[in-house]
C-alpha positions in Angstrom: 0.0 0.0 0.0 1.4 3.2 -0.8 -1.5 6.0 -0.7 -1.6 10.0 -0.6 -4.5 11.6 0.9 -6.1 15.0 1.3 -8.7 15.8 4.0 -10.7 19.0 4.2 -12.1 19.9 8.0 -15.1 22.2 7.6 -15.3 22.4 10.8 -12.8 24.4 11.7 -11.5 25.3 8.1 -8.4 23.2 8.4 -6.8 20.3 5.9 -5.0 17.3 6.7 -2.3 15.7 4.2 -1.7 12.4 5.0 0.7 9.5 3.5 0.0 5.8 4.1 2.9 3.3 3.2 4.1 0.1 4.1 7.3 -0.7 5.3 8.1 -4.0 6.0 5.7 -5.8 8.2 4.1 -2.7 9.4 2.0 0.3 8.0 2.9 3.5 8.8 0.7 6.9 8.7 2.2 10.2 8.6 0.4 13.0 8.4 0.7 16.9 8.8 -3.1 18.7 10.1 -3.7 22.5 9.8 -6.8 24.1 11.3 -8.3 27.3 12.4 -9.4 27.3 16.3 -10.6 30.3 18.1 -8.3 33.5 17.3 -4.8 31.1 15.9 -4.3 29.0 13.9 -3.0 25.3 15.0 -0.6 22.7 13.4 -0.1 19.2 14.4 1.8 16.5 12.8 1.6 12.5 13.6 2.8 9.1 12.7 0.8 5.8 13.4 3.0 2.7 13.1 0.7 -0.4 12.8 1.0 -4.0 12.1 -0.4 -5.3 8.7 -3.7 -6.0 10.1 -4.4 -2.2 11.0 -3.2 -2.7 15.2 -1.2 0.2 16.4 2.1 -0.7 17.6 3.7 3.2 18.2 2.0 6.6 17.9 3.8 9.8 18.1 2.0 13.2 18.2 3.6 16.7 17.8 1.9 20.2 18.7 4.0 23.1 19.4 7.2 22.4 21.8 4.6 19.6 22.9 4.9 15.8 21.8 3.3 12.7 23.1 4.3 8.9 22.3 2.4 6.1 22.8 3.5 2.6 22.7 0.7 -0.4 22.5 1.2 -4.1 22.8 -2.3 -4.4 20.8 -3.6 -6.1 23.7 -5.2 -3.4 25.6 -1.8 -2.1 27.7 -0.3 1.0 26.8 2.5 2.9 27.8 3.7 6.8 27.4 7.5 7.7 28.2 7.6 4.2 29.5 5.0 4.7 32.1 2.3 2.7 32.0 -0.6 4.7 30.9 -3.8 3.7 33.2 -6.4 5.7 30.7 -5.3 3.2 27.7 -6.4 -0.2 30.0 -8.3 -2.2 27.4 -8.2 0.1 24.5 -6.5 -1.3 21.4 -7.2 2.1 18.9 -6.7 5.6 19.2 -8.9 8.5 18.2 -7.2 11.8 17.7 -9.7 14.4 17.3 -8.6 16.4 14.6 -8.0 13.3 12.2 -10.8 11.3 10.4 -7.5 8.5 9.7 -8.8 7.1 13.2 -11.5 5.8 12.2 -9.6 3.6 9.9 -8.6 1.7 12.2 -11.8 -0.7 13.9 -12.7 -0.4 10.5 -10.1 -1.8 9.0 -9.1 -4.4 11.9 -12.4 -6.7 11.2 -14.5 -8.3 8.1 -17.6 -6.7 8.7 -21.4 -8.2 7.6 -23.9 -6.0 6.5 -25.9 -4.5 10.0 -22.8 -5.6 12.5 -22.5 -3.4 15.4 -19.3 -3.4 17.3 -18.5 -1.3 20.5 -14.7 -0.8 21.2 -13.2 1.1 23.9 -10.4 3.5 22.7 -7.9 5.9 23.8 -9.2 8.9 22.8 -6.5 12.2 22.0 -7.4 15.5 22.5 -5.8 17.5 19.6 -5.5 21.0 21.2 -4.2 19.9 24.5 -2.9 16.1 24.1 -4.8 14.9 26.7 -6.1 11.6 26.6 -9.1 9.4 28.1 -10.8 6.5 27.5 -14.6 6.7 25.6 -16.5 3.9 24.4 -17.3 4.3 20.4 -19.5 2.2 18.2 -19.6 1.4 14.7 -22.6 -0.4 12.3 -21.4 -1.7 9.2 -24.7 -0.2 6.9 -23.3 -1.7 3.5 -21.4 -1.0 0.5 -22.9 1.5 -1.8 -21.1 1.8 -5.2 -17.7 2.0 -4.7 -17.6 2.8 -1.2 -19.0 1.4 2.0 -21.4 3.1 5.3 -20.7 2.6 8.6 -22.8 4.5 11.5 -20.4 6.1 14.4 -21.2 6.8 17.5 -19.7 8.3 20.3 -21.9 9.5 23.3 -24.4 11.2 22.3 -22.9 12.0 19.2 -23.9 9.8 15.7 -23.1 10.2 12.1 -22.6 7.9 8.9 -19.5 8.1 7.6 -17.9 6.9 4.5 -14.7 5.2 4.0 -13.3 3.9 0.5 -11.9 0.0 -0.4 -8.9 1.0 1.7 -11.2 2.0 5.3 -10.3 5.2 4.4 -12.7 8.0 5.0 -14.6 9.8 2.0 -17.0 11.5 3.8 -17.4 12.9 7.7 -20.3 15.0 7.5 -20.1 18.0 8.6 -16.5 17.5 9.7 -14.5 15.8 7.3 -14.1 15.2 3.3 -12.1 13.8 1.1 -10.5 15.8 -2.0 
């Protein structure tokens, strides 16, 4: 796999350039995210190491003079600086907020039947601040439409379909996130 993306956030009038390779054994996503938020604007670069079947192995995130990295034994344990971090207990993906690339992860990690639900726990990254928590997301495999396939997310109280193309990759976020 060797794939060059574009993201527009409308949003927060940002855009997200992101590269997708493989290297060995692994996948690796590096991207670079511009956005608008309140009165400046913000820039944050990050790279997702994975194994072939879409597992994060190593994430490092970069914002500012700030920088977090995350190592996973795709188990559900997770450490940051070597610490073990206690928020990332159970959770095998990430969500960083500014990025619709998280998505592509659950997705990616299972065959999915048309009208599957499955709930994952995940270690979820503030992009402003680089704090993280744990939320509980959920996504509902809707079907493949054309040349792309539907899933429902949810989060909270929060639910959207989204998009993703024959690589998991998403076309459309509404409201948030598209593809150019």
């Amino acid at each position: 796999m060797n794939k060059k993306v574009f993201w527009q956030n409308i949003e927060c009038s940002g855009r997200e350039y992101l590269t997708l390779k493989k290297e060995n054994s692994s996948l690796i996503g590096r991207a670079s995210v511009l956005w608008g938020a309140k009165e400046a604007s913000e820039r944050l670069s990050y790279i997702f190491k994975m194994d072939e079947g879409w597992t994060i192995q190593k994430v490092n995130i970069y914002l500012h003079n700030k920088e977090l990295n995350l190592a996973s034994n795709g188990k559900g344990k997770w450490t940051s600086g070597g610490e073990v971090l206690v928020e990332g207990e159970g959770t095998i993906d990430i969500d960083l907020s500014v990025t619709p690339f998280s998505n592509s992860l659950p997705i990616n990690r299972f065959s999915w039947k048309e009208g599957q639900s499955r709930t994952f726990p995940v270690l979820y990254v503030d992009g402003l601040s680089l704090e993280v928590k744990k939320l509980e997301q959920q996504y509902t495999y809707l079907g493949k439409f054309l040349h792309v396939r539907r899933f429902e997310y949810k989060c909270r109280d929060y639910r959207t379909t989204i998009t993703v193309d024959s690589d998991g990759l998403v076309v459309n976020y509404p409201g948030v996130f598209t593809r150019k």
